[in-house]
C-alpha positions as CSV (number, residue, x, y, z in Angstrom):
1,X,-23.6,16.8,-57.8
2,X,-21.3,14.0,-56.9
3,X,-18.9,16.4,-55.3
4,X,-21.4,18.0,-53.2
5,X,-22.8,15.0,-52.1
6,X,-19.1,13.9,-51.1
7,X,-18.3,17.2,-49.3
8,X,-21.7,17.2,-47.5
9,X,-21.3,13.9,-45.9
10,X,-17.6,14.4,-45.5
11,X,-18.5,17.5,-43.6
12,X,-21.3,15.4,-41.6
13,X,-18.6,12.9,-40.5
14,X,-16.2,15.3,-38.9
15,X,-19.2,16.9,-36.9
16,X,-20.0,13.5,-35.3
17,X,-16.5,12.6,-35.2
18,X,-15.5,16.2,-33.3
19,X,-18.8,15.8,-31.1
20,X,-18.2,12.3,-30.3
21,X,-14.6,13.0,-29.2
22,X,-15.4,16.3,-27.2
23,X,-18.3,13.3,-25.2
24,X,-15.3,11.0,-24.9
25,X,-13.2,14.2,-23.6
26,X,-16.0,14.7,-21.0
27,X,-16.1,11.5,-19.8
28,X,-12.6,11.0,-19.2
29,X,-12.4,13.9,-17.2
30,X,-15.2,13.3,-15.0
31,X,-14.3,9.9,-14.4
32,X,-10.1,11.3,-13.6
33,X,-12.0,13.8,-11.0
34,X,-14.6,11.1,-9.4
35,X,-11.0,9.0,-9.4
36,X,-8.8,11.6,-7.9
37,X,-11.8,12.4,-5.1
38,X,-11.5,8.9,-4.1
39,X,-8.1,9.2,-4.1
40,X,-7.9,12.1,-1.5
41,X,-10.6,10.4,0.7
42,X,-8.2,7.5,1.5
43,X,-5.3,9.8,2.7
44,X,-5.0,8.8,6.7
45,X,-3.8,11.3,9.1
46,X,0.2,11.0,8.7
47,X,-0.2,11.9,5.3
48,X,-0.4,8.6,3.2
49,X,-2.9,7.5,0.4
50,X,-3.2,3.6,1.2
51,X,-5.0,0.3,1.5
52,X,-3.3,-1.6,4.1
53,X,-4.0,-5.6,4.5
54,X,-3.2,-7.8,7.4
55,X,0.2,-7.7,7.7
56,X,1.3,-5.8,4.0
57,X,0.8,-1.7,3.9
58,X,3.4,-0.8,1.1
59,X,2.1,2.7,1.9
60,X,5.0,4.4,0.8
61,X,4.8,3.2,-3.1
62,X,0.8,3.5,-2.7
63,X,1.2,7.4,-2.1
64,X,3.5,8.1,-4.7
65,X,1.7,6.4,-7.3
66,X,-1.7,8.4,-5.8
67,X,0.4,11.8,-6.0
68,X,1.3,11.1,-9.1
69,X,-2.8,10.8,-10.4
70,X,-3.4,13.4,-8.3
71,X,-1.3,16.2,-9.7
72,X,-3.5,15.2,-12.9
73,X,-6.3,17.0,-11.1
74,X,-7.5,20.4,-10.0
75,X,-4.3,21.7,-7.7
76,X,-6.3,24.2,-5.9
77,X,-9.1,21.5,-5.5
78,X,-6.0,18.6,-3.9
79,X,-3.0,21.3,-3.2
80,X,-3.5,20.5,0.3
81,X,-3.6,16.9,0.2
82,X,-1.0,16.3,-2.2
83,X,1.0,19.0,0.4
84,X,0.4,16.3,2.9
85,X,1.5,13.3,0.7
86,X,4.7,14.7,0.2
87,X,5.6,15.2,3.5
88,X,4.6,12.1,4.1
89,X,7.2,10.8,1.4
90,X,10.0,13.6,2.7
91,X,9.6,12.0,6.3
92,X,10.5,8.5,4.8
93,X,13.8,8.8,2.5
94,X,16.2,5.8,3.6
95,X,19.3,7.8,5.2
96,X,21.9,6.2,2.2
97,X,19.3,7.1,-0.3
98,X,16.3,6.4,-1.9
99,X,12.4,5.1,-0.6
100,X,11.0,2.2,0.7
101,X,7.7,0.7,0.0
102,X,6.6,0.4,3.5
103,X,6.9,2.8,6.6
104,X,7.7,-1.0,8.0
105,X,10.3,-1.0,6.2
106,X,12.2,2.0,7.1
107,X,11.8,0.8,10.0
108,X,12.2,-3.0,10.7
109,X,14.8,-5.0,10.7
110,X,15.6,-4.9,6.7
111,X,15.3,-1.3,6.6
112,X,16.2,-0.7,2.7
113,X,15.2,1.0,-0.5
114,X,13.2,-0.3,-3.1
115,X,14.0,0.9,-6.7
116,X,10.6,0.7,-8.3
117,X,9.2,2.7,-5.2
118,X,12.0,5.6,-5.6
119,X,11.9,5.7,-9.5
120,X,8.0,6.1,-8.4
121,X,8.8,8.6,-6.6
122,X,11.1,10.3,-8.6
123,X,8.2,11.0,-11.3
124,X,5.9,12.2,-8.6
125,X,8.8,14.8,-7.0
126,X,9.5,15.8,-11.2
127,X,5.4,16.3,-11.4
128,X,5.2,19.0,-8.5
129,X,7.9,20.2,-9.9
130,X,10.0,19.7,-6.8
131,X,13.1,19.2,-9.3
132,X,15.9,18.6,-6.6
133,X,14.4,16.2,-5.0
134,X,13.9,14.0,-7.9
135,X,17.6,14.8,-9.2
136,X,19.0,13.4,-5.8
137,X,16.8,10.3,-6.5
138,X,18.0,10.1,-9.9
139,X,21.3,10.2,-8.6
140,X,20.8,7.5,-6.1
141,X,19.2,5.0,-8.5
142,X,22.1,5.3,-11.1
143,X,24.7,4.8,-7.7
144,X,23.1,1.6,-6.8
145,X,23.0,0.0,-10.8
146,X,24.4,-3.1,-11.2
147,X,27.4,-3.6,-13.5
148,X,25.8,-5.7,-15.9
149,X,23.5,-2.6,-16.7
150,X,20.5,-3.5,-14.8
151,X,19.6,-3.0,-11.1
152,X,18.3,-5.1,-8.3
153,X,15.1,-4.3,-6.0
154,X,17.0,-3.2,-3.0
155,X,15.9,-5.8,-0.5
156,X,18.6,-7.4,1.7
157,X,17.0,-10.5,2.3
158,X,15.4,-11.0,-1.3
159,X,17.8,-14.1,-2.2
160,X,17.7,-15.8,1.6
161,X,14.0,-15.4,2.7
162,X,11.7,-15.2,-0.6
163,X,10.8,-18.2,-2.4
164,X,12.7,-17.8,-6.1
165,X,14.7,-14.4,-4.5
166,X,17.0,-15.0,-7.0
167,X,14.2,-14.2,-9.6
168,X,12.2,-11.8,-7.8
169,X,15.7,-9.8,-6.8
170,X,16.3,-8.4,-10.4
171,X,12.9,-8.9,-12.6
172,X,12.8,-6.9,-15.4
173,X,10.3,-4.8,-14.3
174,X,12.9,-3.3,-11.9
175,X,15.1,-1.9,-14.3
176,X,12.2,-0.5,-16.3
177,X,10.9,1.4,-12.8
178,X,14.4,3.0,-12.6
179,X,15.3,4.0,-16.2
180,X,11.6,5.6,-16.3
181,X,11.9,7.6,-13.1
182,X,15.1,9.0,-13.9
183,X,14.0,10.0,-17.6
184,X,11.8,12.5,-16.1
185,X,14.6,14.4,-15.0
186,X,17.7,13.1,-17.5
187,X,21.0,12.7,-16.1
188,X,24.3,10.1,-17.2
189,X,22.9,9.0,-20.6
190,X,25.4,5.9,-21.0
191,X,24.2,4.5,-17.7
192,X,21.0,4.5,-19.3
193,X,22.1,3.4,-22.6
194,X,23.4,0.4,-20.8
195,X,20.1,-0.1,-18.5
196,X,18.1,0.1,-21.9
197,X,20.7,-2.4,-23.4
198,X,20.1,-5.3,-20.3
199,X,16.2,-4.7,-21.0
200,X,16.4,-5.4,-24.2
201,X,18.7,-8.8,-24.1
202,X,16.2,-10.4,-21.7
203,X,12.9,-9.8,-24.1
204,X,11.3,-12.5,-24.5
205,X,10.6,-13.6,-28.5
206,X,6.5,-12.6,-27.8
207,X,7.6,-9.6,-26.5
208,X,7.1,-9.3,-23.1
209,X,9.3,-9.9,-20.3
210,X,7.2,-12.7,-18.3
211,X,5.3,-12.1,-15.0
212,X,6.1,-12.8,-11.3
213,X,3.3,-13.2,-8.5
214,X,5.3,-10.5,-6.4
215,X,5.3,-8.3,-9.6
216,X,1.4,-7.9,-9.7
217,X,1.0,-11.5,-11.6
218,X,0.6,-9.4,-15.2
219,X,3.1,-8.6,-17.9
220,X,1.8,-5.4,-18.3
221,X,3.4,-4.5,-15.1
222,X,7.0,-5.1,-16.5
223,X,5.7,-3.7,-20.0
224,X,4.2,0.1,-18.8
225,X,7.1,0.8,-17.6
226,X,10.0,-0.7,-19.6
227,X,7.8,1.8,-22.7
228,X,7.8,4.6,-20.4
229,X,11.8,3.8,-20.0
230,X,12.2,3.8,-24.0
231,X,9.9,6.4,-24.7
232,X,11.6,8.5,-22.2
233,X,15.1,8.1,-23.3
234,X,14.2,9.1,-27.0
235,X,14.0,4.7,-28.6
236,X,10.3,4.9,-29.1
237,X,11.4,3.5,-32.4
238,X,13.2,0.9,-31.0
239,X,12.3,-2.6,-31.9
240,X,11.7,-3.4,-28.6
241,X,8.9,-1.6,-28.5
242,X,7.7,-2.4,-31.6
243,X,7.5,-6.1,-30.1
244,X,5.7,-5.6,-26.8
245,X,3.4,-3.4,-28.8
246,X,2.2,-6.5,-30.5
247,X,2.5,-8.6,-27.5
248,X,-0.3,-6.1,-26.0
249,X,-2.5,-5.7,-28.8
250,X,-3.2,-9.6,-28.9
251,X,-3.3,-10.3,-25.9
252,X,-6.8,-7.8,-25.5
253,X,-10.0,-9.6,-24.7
254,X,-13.0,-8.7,-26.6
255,X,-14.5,-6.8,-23.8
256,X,-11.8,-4.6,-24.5
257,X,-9.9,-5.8,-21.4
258,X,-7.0,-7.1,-20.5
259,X,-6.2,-10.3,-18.0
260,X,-7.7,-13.2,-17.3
261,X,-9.8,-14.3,-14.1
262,X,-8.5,-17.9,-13.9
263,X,-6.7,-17.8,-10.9
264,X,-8.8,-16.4,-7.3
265,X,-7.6,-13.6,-5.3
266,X,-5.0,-11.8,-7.5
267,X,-5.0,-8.5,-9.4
268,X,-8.3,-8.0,-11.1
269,X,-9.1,-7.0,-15.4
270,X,-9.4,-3.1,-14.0
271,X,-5.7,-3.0,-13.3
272,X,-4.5,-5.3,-15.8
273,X,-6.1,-2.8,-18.3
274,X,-4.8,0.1,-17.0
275,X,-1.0,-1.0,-17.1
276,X,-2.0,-2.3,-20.6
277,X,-3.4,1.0,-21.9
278,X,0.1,2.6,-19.8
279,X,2.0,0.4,-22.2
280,X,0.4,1.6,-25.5
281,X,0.0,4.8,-24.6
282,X,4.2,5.1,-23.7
283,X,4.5,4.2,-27.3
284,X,2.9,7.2,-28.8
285,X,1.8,6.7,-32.8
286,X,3.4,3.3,-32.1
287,X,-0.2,2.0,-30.6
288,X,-3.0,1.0,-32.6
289,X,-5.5,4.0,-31.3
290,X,-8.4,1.4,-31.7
291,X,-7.0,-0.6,-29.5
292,X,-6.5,1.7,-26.5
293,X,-10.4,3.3,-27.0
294,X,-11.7,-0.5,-26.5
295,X,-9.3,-0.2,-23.5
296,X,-10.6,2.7,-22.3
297,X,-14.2,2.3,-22.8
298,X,-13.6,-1.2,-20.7
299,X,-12.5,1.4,-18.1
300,X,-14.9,3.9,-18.4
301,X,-17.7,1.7,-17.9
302,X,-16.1,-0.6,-14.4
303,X,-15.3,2.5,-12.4
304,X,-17.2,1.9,-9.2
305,X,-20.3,4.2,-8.0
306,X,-17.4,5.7,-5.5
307,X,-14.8,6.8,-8.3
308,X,-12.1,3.7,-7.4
309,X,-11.1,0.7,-9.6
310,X,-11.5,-2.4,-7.9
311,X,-7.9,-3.8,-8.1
312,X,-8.3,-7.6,-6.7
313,X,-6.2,-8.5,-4.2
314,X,-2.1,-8.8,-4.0
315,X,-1.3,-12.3,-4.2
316,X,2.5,-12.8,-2.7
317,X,4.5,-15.8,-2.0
318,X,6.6,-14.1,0.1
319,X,3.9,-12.6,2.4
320,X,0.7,-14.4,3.1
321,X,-2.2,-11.6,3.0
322,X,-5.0,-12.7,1.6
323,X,-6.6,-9.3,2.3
324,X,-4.5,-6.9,0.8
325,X,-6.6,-5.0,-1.6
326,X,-5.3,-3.0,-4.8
327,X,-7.9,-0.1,-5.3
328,X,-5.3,2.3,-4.9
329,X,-2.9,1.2,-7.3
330,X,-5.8,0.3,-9.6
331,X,-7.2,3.9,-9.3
332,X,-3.9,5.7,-9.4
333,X,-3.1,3.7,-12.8
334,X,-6.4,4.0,-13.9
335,X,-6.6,7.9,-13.3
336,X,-3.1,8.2,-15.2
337,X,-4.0,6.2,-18.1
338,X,-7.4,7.8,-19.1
339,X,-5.5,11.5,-18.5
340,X,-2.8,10.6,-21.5
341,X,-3.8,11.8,-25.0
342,X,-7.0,13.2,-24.2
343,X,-6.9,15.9,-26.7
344,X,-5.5,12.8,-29.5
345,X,-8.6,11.9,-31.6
346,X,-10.8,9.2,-30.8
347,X,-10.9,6.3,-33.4
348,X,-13.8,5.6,-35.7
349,X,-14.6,2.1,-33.4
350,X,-15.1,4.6,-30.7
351,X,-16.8,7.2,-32.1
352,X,-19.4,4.6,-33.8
353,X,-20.1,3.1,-30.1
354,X,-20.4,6.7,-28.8
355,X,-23.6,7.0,-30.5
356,X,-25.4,4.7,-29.7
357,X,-27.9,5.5,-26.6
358,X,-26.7,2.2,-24.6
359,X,-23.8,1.8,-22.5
360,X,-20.3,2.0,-25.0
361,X,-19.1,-1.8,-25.6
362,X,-16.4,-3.2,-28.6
363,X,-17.2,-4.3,-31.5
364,X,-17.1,-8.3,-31.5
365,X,-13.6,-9.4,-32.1
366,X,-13.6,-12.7,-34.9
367,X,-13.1,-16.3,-32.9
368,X,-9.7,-16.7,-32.6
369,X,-7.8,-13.1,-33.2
370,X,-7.1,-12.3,-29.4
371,X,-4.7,-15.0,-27.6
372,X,-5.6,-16.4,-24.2
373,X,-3.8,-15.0,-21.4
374,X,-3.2,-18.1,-18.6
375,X,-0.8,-17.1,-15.9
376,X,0.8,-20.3,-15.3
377,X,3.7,-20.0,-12.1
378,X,6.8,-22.0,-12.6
379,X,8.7,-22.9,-9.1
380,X,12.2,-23.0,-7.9
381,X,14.1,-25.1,-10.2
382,X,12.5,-24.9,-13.8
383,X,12.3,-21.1,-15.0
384,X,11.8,-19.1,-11.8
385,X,9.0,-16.8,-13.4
386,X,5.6,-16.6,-14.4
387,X,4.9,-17.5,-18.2
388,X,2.0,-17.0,-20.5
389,X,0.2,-19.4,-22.1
């Protein structure tokens, strides 16, 4: 009788837990399509998909992140407008190689590439399966790496115009948006090796690699992609990742967020989260699964009435904007993150919360488990960088 009892509520649980995760499923992909049609609404008549602000438009790295979530949707819904992106990104290679973040750019005085923008690019080129194109990124990126393994951001006047250039010129998060574009399509391994290798010196004992105000003012920035880099290059197993694994899982808020709205005007929770959730999910069985459902229930239940992600506002000290909005990025991460691992099961925290008739919410996390997040910056002369408190 025992037995029977057993099998019959064993049974009972995989129902829920199957119908709960085919309702996550669902709402995952209707929020990726409300995201991707808000997405295609912003595309302006040359082609781009981009917030501009006062004086900063980095249109250039705004539509290849948007292609990018894009090509996670319907083709023959977006074929059209993605078609148009592209060009848009064809018409603005930098002659010696590679793309700049700004059509500015190309064209102003410092005209240049910008490595996170091209290994953006490259992943966008791999996605539409426009193979060449990414291959003769790829081969530009591992041209321009540095000797000491790592690579530089690409802007001539980084170290004599920009407050802490000397910083900003080679953050980490650099390298990571180089060694994970040229993953997608693999080339000279023992460049990589050695790329991977300067990563991995300059982790920090918590497990992150700082943050920088001209980096998005988040470690998760540096993190989503320096994963993606490992993960892509086969050291998913690597210690490294282990440690900024741990780094994100307890940092999470209790809302199921990540970030922390202490200082005005600068990247909002939405876009923290979603490089957060970019993080764990690069990291494959590495990630606590309970962890990313908080993460993407947090998302689930901000996106606007319009399909974005309100992204807060890019706070430089290079450039004074105070109106340069991040819904794009914020959408395009967003998009990406909740169209990883959909067919993965959900966890049992999730599926309990999917029940319920109300709105889904975390359980309560106990007082003291998650650590504060306080972005704290550092100027000139003591460490150069962002740290965490």
């Amino acid at each position: 009788m025992k037995v029977r009892v057993g099998l019959a509520l064993a049974l009972c649980s995989l129902l829920v837990y199957g119908c709960t995760r085919d309702r996550l499923l669902d709402k995952k992909t209707v929020a990726v399509a409300r995201a991707c049609q808000w997405l295609a609404s912003q595309q302006h008549p040359d082609g781009s998909i981009a917030l501009g602000g006062q004086s900063l438009n980095p249109n250039v790295w705004e539509t290849a992140n948007a292609l990018i979530a894009l090509l996670h949707c319907d083709a023959s819904t977006y074929g059209a407008v993605i078609a148009r992106g592209f060009e848009f990104l064809d018409a603005n290679w930098i002659e010696g190689g590679g793309l700049p973040e700004s059509v500015s750019r190309r064209l102003g005085p410092f005209k240049s590439h910008c490595v996170e923008t091209t290994g953006t690019a490259i992943r966008a080129y791999a996605a539409a399966g426009k193979r060449a194109q990414a291959e003769r990124l790829r081969d530009f990126l591992f041209s321009v790496q540095e000797a000491d393994g790592g690579w530089k951001i690409g802007y001539p006047e980084a170290r004599t115009a920009f407050p802490n250039g000397d910083v900003l010129e080679v953050f980490p998060s650099v390298t990571g948006f180089a060694l994970a574009g040229a993953a997608a399509v693999p080339g000279d391994r023992s460049k990589a090796e050695r790329g991977l290798a300067w990563l991995a010196s300059r982790q920090k004992p918590e497990g992150d690699w700082g943050a920088f105000p001209d980096y998005f003012w988040t470690p998760y920035y540096a993190t989503s992609e320096i994963a993606a880099a490992f993960a892509g290059w086969g050291r998913r197993d690597d210690p490294v990742v282990e440690r900024l694994v741990r780094f994100t899982r307890e940092h999470q808020n209790a809302d199921g967020s990540w970030g922390d709205a202490g200082e005005p005007r600068t990247p909002s929770r939405e876009l923290w989260t979603a490089l957060a959730l970019l993080t764990l999910e690069a990291a494959g069985d590495k990630a606590p699964r309970d962890v990313i459902d908080r993460g993407i229930a947090y998302l689930l239940e901000r996106q606007q009435p319009d399909g974005r992600w309100v992204g807060g506002y890019f706070k430089s000290v290079v450039v004074t904007d105070p109106d340069k909005k991040e819904d794009v990025y914020a959408t395009s991460r967003a998009a990406l993150a909740l169209s990883l691992r959909q067919g993965e099961k959900v966890s049992a925290l999730l599926a309990i919360a999917m029940m319920s008739s109300g709105p889904i919410s975390p359980s309560p996390r106990e007082p003291g488990t998650a650590k504060a997040t306080k972005i704290v910056y550092v100027p000139a002369g003591a460490a150069g960088h962002t740290k965490l408190k």
